[in-house]
Short mmCIF file of the C-alpha atoms (twelve columns), coordinates in Angstrom:
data_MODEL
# 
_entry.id   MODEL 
# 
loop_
_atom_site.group_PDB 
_atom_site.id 
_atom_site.type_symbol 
_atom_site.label_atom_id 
_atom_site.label_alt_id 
_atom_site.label_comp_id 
_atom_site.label_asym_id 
_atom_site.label_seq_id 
_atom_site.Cartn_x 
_atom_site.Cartn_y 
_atom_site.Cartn_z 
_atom_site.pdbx_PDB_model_num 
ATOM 1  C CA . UNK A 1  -43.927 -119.533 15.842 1 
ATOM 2  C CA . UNK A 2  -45.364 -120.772 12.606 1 
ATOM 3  C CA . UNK A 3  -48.785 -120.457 11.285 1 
ATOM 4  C CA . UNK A 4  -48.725 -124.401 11.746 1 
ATOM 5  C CA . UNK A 5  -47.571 -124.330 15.413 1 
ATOM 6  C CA . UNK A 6  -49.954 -121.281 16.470 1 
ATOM 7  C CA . UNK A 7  -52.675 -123.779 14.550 1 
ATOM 8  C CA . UNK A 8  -51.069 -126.804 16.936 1 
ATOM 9  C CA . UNK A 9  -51.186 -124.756 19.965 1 
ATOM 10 C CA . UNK A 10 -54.555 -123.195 19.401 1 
ATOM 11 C CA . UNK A 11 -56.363 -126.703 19.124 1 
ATOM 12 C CA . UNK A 12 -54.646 -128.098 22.313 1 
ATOM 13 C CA . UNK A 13 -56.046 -125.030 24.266 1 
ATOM 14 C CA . UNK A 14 -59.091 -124.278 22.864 1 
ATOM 15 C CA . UNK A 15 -60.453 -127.122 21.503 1 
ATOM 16 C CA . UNK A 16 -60.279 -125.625 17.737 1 
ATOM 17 C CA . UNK A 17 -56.773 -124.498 14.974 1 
ATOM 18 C CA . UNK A 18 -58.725 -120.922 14.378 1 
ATOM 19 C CA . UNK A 19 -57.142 -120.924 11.330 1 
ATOM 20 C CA . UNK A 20 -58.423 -117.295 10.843 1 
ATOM 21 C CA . UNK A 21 -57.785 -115.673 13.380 1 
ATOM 22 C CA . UNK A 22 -53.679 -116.629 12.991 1 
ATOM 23 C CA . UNK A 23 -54.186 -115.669 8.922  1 
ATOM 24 C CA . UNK A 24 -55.503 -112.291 10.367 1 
ATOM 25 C CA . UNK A 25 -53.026 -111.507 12.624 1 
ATOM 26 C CA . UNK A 26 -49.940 -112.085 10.248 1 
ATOM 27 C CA . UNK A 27 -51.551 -110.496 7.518  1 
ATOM 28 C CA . UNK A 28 -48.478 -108.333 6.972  1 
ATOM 29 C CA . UNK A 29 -46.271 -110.491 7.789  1 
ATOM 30 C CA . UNK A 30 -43.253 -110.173 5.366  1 
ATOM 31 C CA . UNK A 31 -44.902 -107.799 3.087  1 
ATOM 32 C CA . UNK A 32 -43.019 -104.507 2.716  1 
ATOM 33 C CA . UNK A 33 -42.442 -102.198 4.393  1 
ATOM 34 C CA . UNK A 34 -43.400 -104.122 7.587  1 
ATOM 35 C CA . UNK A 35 -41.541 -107.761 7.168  1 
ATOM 36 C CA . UNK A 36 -40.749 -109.465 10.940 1 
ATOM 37 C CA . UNK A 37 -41.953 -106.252 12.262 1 
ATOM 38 C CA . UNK A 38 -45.322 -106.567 11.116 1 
ATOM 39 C CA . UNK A 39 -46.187 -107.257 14.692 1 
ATOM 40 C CA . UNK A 40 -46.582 -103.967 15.831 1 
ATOM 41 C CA . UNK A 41 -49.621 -104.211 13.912 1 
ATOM 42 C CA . UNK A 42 -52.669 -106.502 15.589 1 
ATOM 43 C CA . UNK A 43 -49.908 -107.735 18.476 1 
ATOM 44 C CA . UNK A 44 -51.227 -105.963 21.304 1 
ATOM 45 C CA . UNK A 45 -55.103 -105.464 23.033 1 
ATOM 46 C CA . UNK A 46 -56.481 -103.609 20.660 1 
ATOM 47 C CA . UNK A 47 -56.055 -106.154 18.019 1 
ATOM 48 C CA . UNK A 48 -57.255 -108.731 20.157 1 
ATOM 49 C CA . UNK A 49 -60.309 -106.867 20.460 1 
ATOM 50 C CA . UNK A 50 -60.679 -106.640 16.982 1 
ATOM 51 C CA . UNK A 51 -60.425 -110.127 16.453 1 
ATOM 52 C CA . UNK A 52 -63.040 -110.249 19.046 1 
ATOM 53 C CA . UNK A 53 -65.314 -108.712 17.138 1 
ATOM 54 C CA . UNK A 54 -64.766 -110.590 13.789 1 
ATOM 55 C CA . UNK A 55 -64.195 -114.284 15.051 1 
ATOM 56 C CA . UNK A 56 -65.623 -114.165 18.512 1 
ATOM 57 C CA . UNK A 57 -64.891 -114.493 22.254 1 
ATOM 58 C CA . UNK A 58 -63.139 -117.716 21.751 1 
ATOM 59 C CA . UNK A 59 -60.990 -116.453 18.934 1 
ATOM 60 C CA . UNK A 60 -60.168 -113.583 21.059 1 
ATOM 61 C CA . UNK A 61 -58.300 -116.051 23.335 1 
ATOM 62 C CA . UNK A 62 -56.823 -117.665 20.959 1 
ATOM 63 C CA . UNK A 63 -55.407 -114.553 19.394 1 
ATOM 64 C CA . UNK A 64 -53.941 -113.079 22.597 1 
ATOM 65 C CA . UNK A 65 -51.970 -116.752 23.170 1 
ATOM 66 C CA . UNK A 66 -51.137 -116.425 19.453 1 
ATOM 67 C CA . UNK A 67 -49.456 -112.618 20.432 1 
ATOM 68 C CA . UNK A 68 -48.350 -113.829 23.641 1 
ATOM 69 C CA . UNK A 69 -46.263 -117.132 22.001 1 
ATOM 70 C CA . UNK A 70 -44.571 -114.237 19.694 1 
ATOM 71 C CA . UNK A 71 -43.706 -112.018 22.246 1 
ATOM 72 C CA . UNK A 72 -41.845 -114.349 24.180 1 
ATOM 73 C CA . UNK A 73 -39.766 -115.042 21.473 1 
ATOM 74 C CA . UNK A 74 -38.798 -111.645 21.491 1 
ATOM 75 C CA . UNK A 75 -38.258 -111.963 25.584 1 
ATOM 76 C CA . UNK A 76 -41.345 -110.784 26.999 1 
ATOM 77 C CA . UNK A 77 -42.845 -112.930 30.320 1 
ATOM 78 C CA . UNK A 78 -46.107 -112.742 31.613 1 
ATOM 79 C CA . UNK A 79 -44.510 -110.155 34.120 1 
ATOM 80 C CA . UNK A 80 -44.158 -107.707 31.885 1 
ATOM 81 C CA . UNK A 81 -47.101 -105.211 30.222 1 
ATOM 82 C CA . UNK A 82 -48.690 -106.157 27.645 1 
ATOM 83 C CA . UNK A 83 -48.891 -103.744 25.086 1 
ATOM 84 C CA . UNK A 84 -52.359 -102.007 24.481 1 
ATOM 85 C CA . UNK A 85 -51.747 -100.666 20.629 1 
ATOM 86 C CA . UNK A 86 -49.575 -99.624  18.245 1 
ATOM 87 C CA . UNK A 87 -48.181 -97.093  19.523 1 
ATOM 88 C CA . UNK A 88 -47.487 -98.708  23.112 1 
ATOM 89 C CA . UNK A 89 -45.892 -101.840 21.220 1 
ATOM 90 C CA . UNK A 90 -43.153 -99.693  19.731 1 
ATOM 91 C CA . UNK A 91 -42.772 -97.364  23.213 1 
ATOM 92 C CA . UNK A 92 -42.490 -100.795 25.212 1 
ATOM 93 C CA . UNK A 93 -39.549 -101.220 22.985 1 
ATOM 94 C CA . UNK A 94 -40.091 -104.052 20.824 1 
ATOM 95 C CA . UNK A 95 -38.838 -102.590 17.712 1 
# 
């Protein structure tokens, strides 16, 4: 999704485009050496804690839909685990 859409999405579900929180999470995005793959970084439950902590309990929902809406793209479904970090992103098999 786009920063736009995640904006979109965020203020039909929660009431506000937590601008911030989607700025945050794709920090990296397309700067070397991580480009598309930058989600291995923030894209799992530890970064949604994180954003927790700096935006709040309702940006902490927003920013696990955010990683969810990405993740399906790549052809994950609520079925499958979520990834807790990093390290379990890449082991799940993502990249």
């Amino acid at each position: 999704m786009t920063f736009e859409e995640h904006c979109r999405e965020s203020e039909k579900l929660f009431g506000d485009r937590f601008e911030l929180v989607h700025l945050w999470l794709d920090e990296f995005m397309g700067k070397p050496p991580h480009g598309m793959r930058h989600r291995r970084i923030r894209h799992h439950k530890a970064g949604i804690a994180q954003a927790e902590r700096l935006f709040g309990p309702m940006a902490a929902k927003a920013a696990r839909r955010h990683i969810e809406s990405d993740l399906e793209l790549e052809g994950w479904t609520q079925a499958d685990p979520f990834p807790a970090d990093e390290a379990d992103f890449v082991k799940i098999g993502f990249f």
